[in-house]
C-alpha positions in Angstrom: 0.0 0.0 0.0 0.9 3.9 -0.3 3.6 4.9 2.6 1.9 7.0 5.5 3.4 10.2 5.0 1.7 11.2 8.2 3.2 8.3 10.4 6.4 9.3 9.1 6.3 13.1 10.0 4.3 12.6 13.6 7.5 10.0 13.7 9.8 13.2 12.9 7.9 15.5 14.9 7.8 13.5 18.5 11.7 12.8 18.3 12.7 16.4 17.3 10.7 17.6 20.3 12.5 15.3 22.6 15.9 16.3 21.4 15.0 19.6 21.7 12.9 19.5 25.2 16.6 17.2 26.7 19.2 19.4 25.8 18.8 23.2 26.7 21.8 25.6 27.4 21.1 25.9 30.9 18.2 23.8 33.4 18.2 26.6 35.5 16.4 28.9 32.4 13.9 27.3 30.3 10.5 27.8 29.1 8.3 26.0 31.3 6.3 24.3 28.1 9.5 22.6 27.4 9.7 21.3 31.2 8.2 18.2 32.3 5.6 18.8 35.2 7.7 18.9 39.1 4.9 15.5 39.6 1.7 15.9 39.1 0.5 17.8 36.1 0.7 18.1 32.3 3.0 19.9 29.9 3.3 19.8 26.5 7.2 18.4 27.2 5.0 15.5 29.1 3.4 14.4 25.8 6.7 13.4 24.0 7.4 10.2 25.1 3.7 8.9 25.4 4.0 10.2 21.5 6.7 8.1 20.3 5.5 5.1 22.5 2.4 5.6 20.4 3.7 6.2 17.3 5.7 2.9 17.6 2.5 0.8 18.1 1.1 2.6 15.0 4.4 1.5 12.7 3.5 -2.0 14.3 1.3 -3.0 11.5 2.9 -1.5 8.7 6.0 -3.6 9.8 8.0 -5.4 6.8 7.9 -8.5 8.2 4.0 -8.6 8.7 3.5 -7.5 5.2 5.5 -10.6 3.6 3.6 -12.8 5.7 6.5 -14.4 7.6 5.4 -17.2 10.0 4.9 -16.7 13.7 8.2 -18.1 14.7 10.1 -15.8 12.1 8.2 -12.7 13.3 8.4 -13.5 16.8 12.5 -13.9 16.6 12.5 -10.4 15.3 10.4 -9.2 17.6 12.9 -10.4 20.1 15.6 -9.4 18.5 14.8 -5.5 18.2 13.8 -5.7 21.6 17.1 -6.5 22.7 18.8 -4.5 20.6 16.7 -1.3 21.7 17.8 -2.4 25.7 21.0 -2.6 25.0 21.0 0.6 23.3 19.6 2.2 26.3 22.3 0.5 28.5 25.0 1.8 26.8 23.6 5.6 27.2 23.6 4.9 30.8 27.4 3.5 30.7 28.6 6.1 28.1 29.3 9.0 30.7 32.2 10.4 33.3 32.6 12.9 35.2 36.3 14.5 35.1 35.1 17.2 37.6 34.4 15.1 40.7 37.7 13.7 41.9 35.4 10.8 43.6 33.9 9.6 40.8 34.9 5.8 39.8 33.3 4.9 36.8 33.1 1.5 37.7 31.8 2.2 40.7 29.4 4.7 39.8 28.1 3.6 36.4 29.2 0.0 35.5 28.1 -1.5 39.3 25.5 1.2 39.9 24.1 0.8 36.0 20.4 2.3 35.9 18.9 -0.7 34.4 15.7 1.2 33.2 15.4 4.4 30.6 13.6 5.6 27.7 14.8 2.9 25.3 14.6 0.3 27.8 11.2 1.2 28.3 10.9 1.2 24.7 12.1 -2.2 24.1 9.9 -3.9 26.8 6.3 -2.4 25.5 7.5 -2.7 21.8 8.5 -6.4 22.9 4.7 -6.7 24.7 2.7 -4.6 21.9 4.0 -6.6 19.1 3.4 -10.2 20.3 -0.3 -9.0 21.2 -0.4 -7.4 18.0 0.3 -10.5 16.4 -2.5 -12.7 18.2 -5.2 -10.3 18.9 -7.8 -8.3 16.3 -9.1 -4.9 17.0 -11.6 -5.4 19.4 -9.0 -7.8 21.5 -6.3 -5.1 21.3 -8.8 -2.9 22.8 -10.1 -5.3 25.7 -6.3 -5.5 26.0 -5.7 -2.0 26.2 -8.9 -1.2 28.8 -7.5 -3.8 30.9 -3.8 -2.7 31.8 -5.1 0.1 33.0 -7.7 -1.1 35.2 -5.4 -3.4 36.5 -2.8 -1.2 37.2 -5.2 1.2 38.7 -6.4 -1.7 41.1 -2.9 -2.7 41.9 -1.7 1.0 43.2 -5.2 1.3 44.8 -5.7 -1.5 46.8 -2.5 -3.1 47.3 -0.7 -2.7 50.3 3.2 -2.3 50.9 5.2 -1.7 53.5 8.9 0.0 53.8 11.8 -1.0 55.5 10.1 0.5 59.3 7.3 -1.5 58.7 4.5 1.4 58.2 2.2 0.7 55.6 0.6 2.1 53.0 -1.9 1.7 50.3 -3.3 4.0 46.8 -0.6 6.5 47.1 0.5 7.4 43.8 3.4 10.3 45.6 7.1 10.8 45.2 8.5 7.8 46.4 5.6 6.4 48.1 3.6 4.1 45.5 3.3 0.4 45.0 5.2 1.2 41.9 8.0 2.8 43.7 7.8 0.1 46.4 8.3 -2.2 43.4 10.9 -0.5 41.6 13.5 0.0 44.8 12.6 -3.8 45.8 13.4 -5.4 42.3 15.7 -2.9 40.7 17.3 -1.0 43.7 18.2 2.1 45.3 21.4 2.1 43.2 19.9 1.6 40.1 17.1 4.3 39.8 17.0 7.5 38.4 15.3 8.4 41.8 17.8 7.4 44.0 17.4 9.5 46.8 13.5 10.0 47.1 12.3 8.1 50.5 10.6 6.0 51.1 11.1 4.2 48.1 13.6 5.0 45.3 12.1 4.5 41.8 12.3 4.9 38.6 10.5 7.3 36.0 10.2 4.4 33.4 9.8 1.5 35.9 8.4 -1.3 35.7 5.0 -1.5 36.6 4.1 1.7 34.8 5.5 -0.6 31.7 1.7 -1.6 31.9 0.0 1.6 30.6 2.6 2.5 28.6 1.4 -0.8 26.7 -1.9 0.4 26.8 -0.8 3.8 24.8 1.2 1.4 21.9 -1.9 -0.8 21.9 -3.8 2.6 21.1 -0.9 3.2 18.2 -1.6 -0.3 17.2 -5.5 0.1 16.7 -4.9 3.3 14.7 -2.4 1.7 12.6 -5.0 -1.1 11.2 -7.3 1.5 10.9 -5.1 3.2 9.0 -4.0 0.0 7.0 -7.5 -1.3 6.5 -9.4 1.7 5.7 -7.0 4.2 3.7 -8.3 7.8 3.8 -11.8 6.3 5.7 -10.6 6.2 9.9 -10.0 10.3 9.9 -13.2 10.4 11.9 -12.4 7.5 13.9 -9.4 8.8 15.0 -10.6 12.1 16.0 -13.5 10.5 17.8 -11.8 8.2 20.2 -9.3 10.8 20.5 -11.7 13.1 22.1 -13.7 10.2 23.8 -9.7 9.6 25.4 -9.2 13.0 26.5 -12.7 13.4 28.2 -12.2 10.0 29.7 -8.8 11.0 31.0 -10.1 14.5 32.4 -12.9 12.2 34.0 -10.3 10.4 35.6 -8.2 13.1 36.8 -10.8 14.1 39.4 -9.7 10.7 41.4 -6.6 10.1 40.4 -3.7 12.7 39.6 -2.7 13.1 35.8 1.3 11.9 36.9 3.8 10.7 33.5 6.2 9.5 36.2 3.7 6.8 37.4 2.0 6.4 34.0 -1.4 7.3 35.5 -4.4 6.2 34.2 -5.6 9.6 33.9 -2.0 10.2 31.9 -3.0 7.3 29.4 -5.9 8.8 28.2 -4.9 12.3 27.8 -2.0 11.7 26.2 -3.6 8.6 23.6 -6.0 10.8 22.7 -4.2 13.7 22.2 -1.7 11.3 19.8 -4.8 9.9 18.1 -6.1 13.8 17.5 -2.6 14.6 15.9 -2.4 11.6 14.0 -5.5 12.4 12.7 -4.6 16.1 11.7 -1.7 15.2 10.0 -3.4 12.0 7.9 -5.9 14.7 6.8 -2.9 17.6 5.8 -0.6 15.3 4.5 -2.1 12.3 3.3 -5.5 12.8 2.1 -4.8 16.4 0.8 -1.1 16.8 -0.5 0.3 19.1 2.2 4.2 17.6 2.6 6.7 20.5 1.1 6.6 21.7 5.1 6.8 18.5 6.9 10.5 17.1 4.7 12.6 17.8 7.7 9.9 15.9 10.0 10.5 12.8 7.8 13.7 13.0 7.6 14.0 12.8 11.5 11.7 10.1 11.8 13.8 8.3 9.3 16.1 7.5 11.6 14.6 8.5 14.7 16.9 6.2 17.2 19.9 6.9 15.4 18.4 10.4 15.9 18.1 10.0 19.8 21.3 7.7 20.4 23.7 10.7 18.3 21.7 13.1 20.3 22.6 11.7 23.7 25.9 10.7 22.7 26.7 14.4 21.7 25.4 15.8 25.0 27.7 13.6 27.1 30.6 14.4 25.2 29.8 18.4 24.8 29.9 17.3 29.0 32.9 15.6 29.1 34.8 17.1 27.7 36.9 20.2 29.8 36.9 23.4 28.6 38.7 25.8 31.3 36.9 26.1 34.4 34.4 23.7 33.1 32.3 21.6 30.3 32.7 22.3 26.4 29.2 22.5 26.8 29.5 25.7 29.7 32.0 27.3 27.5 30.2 27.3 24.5 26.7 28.0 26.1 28.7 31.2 28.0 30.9 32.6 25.1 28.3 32.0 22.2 25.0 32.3 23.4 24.4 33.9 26.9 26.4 37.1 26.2 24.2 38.2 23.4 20.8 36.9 24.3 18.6 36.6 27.6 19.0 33.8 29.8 15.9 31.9 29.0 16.4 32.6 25.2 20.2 31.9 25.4 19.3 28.5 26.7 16.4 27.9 23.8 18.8 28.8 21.1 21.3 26.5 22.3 19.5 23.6 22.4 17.8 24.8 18.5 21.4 25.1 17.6 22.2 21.5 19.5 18.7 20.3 17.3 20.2 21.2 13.8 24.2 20.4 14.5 22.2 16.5 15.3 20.0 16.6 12.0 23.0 17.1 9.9 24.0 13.6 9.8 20.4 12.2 9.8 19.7 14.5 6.7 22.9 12.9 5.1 22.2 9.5 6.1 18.3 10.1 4.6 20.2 11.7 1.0 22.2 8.4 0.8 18.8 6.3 1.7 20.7 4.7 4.7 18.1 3.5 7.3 18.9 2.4 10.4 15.8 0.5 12.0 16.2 -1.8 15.3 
């Protein structure tokens, strides 16, 4: 069938927003829309990753492999294999960093024994792992069943269950900073040392954990279901899209009067909002791009999403080296951010136009890699 021009630019879209969003010239001065929320709450920063989980599960039926027909075995082997390959990814991010300015730091110590064993490609790799195999054996109306009932379990779970930390108080339907089943999970499986929360009490956790894995299936199910739409129906789910997108977004506001809207914890509330606001974009851009011509504007988009990990991993390579690296007193990154940017510009737009400037220095070799038609897909 015709290629999805919209898939590919939503594609483009979510992971230029995420390099942008990760890498300003300064934390201390940026725009709060390109924050994520302190904990509870919603920002349009808060809608990038629940994007590109979603736009994954939409790719999901267009994949080669499903196309050609391969037998369960064959696809389930490559299922496994990208999965592993996208974790391992994400575990090399976590190893690939040092610190030359703390004369304690031991990398060994610090990073290798201390590894954060979740992230955003980890996460990635265990709901595309998930997704995919329930893509394969379910229809529509199973992916949605599916779908309705991660989230009600994992609302259940942090509601009613019952945990207790190391002082033997207990509590139950929290969903706080450190103090929810899922953190209570998280510090007991993973560990203190190998969370991006380390320090929160009671309960060190992490951001992508692993019970929150359970929504976060729930929005690539949502990706899936548009993506057979999408396959099925060319030019005919517009309106189906837009309607459960909206039927998403007043379910998740509906929810957000019991439960907080909370990326961190993946809330149910959080689901909703953010599917449906994916579903309503989708939908926009099928309409613009695909049913009525619009592209000329959206080339740089697709040539993101092109080679969106290779995208993300150059992107958070760069950063650790423009770290790393020493430049007098401090960073590369300081002294260029400093001598370049702040001098001439106020703080907060000193630190946006940095991390533009970071955003095009990172699509230069993705826009050469797109001339030369090399794709790198995991």
């Amino acid at each position: 069938m015709k290629r999805l021009i919209s898939l590919d630019v939503l594609r483009g879209l979510t992971i230029v927003l995420m390099v942008l969003v990760n890498n300003p010239g300064s934390w201390q001065t940026v725009y709060w829309p390109l924050l994520h929320a302190q904990w509870h709450g919603l920002t349009p920063t808060d809608l990038v990753f629940p994007f590109f989980i979603f736009v994954m599960g939409v790719a999901i039926p267009f994949s080669s492999y499903r196309q050609q027909g391969g037998s369960a075995g064959v696809m389930l082997a490559r299922i496994l294999k990208r999965s592993v390959l996208l974790f391992l990814c994400g575990l090399f991010l976590a190893l690939f960093y040092y610190n030359p300015y703390n004369p304690d730091f031991d990398w060994v110590r610090d990073r290798l024994e201390n590894i954060r064993g979740m992230g955003v490609l980890q996460r990635l790799a265990l709901v595309y792992f998930f997704t995919a195999i329930l893509a394969m054996c379910l229809r529509i109306r199973g992916l949605l069943f599916t779908a309705v009932l991660l989230v009600a379990a994992y609302w259940a779970a942090m509601t009613f269950i019952p945990y207790a930390d190391a002082a033997g108080n207990v509590y139950q339907g929290l969903w706080a900073y450190g103090n929810s089943l899922a953190a209570w999970i998280d510090a007991g499986v993973l560990g203190k040392h190998h969370v991006y929360y380390s320090m929160a009490t009671p309960f060190p956790f992490d951001p992508e954990g692993l019970l929150s894995t359970m929504p976060a299936i729930s929005t690539c199910l949502c990706g899936v279901i548009c993506g057979l739409w999408l396959q099925r129906e060319p030019g005919m789910p517009l309106l189906k899209m837009a309607g459960a997108g909206i039927i998403l977004i007043l379910a998740g506001g509906v929810m957000a009067l019991w439960v907080p809207v909370n990326k961190a914890l993946w809330s149910p509330g959080f689901t909703a909002l953010t599917a449906g606001c994916a579903m309503g974009c989708l939908a926009l851009l099928h309409w613009m791009t695909d049913l009525r011509g619009y592209q000329r504007w959206a080339q740089p988009f697709i040539i993101a999403g092109a080679n969106s990990i290779v995208f993300f991993m150059l992107s958070g390579i760069a950063a650790r080296l423009l770290f790393m690296i020493p430049s007098g007193s401090g960073s590369l990154k300081a002294a260029i951010y400093q001598s370049v940017f702040l001098p001439y510009l106020s703080p907060f737009n000193a630190s946006f136009l940095f991390a533009v400037s970071f955003l095009c220095v990172m699509f230069l070799p993705v826009w050469w890699m797109y001339r030369k038609q090399w794709f790198i897909r995991l």
